[in-house]
C-alpha positions as CSV (number, residue, x, y, z in Angstrom):
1,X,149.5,65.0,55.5
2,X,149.3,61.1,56.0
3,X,147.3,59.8,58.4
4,X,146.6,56.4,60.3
5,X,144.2,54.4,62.5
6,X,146.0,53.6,66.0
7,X,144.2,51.7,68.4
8,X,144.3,50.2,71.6
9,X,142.9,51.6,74.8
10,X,147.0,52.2,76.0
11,X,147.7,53.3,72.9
12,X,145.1,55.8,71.9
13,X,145.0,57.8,75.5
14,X,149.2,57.9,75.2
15,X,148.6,60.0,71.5
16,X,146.3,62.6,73.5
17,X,148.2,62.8,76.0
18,X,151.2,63.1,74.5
19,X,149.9,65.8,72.0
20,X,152.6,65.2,69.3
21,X,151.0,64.1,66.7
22,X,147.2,65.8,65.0
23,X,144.6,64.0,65.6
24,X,141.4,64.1,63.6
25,X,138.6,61.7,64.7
26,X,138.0,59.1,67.8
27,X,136.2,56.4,67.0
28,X,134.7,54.7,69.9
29,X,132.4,50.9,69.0
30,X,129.0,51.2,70.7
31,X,128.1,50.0,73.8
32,X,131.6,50.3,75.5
33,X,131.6,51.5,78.9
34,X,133.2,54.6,79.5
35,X,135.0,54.2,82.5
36,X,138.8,53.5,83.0
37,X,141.3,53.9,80.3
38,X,138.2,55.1,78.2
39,X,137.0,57.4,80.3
40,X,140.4,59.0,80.7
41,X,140.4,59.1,76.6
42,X,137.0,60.3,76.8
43,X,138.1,63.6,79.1
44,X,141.3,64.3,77.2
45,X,139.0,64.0,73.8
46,X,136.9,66.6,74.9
47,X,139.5,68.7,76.1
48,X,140.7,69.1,72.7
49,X,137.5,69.0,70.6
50,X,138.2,66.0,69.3
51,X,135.0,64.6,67.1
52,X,133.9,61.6,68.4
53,X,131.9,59.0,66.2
54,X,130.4,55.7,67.9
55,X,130.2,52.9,65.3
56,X,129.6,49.0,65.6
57,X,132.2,47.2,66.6
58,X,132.7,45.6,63.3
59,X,133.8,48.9,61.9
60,X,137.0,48.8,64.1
61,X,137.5,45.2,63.5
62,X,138.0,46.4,59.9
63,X,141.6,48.0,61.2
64,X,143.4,45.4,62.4
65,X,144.6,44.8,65.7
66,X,143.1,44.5,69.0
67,X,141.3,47.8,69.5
68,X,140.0,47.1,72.4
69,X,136.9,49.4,71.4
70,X,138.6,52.1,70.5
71,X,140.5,54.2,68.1
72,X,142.2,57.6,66.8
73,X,143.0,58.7,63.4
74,X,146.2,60.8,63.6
75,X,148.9,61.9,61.5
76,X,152.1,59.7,61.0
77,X,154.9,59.4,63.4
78,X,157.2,62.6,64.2
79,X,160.3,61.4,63.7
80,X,163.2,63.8,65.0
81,X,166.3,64.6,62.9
82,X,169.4,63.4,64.3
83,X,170.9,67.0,64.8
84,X,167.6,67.7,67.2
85,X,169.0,64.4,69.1
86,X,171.8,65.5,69.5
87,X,171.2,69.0,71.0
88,X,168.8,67.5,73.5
89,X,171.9,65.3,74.2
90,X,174.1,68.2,75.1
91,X,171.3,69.6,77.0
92,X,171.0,66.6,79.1
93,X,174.7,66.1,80.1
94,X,175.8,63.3,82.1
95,X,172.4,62.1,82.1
96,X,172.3,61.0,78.5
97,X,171.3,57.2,78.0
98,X,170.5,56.7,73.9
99,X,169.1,52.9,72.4
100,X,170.4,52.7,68.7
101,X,168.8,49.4,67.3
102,X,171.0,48.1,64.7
103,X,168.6,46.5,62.4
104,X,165.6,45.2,64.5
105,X,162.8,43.9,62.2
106,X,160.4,42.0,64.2
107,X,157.7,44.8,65.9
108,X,157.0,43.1,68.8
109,X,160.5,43.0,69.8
110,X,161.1,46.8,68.9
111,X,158.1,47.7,70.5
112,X,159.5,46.0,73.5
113,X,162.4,47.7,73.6
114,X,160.5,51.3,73.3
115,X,158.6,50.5,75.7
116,X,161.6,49.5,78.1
117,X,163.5,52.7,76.8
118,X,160.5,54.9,77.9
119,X,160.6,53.8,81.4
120,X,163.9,54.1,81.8
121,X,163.5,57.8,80.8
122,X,166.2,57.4,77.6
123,X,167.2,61.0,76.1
124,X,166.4,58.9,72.5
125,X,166.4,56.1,69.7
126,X,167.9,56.0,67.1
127,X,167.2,53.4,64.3
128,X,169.0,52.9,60.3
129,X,167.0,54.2,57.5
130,X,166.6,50.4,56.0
131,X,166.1,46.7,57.0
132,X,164.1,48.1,60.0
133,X,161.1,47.8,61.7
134,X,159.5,51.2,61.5
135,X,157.0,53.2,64.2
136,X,153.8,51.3,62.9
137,X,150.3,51.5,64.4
138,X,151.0,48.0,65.3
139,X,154.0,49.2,67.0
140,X,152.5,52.2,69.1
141,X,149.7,49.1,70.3
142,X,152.7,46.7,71.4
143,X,154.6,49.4,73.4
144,X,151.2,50.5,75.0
145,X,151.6,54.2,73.8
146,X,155.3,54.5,74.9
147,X,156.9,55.9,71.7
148,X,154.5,58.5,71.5
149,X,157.0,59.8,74.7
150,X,160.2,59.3,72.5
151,X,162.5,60.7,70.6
152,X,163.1,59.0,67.9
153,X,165.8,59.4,64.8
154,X,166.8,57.7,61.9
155,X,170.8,58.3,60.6
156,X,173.5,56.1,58.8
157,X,174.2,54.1,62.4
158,X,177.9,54.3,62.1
159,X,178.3,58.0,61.6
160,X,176.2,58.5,64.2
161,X,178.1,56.5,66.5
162,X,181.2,58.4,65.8
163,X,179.3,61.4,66.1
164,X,178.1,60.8,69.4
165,X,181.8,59.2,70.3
166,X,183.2,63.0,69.6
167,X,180.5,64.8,72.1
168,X,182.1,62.3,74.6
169,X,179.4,60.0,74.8
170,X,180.2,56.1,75.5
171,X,179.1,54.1,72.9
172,X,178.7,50.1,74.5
173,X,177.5,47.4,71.8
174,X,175.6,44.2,73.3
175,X,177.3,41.1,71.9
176,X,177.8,37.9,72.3
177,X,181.3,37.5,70.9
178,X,184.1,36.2,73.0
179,X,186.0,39.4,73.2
180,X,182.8,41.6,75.1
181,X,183.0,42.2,78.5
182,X,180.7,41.0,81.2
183,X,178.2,43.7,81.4
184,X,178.0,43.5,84.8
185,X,181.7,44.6,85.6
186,X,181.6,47.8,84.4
187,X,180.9,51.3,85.3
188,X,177.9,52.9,83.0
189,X,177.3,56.1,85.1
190,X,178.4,58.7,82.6
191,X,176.9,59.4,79.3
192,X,176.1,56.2,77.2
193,X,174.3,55.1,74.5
194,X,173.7,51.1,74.1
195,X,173.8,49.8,70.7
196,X,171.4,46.4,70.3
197,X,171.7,44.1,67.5
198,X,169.2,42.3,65.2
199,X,167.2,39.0,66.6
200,X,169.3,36.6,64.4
201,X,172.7,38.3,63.3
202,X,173.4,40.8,66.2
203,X,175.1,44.0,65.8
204,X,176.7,44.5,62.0
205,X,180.8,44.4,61.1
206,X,181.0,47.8,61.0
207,X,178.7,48.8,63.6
208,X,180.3,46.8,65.8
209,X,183.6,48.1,65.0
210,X,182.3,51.5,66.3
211,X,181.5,51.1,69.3
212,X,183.9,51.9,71.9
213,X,183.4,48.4,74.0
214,X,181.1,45.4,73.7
215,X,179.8,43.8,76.5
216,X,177.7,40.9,77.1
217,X,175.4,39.2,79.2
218,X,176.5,36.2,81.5
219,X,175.0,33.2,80.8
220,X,174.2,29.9,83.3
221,X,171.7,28.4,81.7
222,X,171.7,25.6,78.9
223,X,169.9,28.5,76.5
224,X,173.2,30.6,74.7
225,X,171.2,33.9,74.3
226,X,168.2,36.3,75.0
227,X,166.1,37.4,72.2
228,X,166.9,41.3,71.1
229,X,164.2,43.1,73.3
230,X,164.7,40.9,76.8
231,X,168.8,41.3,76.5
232,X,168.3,45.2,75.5
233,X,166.0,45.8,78.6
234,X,168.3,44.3,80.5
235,X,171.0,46.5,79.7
236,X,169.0,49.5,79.4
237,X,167.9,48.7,83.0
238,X,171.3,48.1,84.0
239,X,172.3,51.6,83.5
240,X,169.5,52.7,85.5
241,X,170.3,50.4,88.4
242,X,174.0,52.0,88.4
243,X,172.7,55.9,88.3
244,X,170.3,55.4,90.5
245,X,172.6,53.2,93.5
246,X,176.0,55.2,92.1
């Protein structure tokens, strides 16, 4: 089994309490105060018999990041298969709200955008098997622990799109193209998944294609567009709003 170092006070508490993932040794950097975030690490460590080592803080320096004190050596990320998706899909009903990220590859932008997803209680993610950011540690730091909530998949984006399109979910792509609707003038309140581009080329021909409408975000401003993560939480947020005032 492969196994990382994720760190991050956020972070680390979000893998125990999530309980996906094995974990295998806490590393704590001496004299940290156990109280907060650390003590609520601290508790949930002990609950599962974690083994705890206190080192010098230079020993976490060593990987990476801002650890904040604090780290967990875990397996790697459980990725869900597509199929699982989409029975928890059908399960949800008219409650389903998916993010497919079409190509994002800076972290700190997907990282955002898991993060957003998370709060707004998505059913899942899906992401393409290449030219993508991928669930690093440095990704599980930047959401604050929020993908260790999701589920996430990987599949060929445009099958998956049609796929979903058959189990009658509505598949809207953010764009900025002349032909997409304003976002705000539609009605999002059934089942939908949101398709976000990449930061510099946006969503692909063919991904584009699939998607049943395209809508974009109104601009008054002298700056012509959002970066990835801001104009995804948005729309993510969007739906929300509409469910929740429908």
């Amino acid at each position: 089994m492969n196994r990382e170092w994720l760190y991050g006070r956020q972070a680390v508490r979000e893998v125990l309490r999530a309980g996906r993932r094995p974990v295998f040794l806490l590393r704590v950097a001496r004299g940290a105060q156990e109280h907060g975030v650390l003590a609520e690490i601290m508790t949930l460590a002990r609950r599962k018999e974690l083994r705890v080592e206190v080192v010098a803080r230079d020993g976490l320096d060593r990987l990476g990041g801002n650890h904040q004190g604090v780290a967990v050596q875990a397996g790697e990320y459980p990725l869900v298969e597509f199929s699982d998706l989409l029975a928890e899909c059908e399960q949800a009903g008219p409650a389903v709200l998916l993010l497919i990220l079409d190509q994002i590859q800076d972290p700190q932008n997907l990282a955002s955008l898991l993060r957003t997803a998370e709060a707004a209680a998505v059913t899942g993610v899906v992401l393409p098997f290449r030219r993508a950011a991928g669930i690093t540690p440095a990704v599980v730091n930047a959401s604050a622990g929020a993908v260790e909530h999701l589920r996430i998949a990987q599949s060929n984006l445009a099958q998956a799109i049609e796929e979903l399109k058959r189990r009658g979910i509505w598949v809207a792509g953010l764009d900025a193209s002349p032909d997409a609707r304003p976002l705000f003038d539609t009605d999002l309140t059934g089942p939908t998944a949101w398709v976000i581009g990449s930061e510099g080329e946006g969503l692909r021909p063919l991904v584009r294609k699939s998607c049943d409408v395209l809508y974009s975000l109104p601009m008054r401003g002298n700056i012509a567009s959002l970066n990835a993560a801001v104009a995804g939480s948005i729309a993510l947020y969007h739906v929300l709003y509409q469910r929740l005032n429908g």
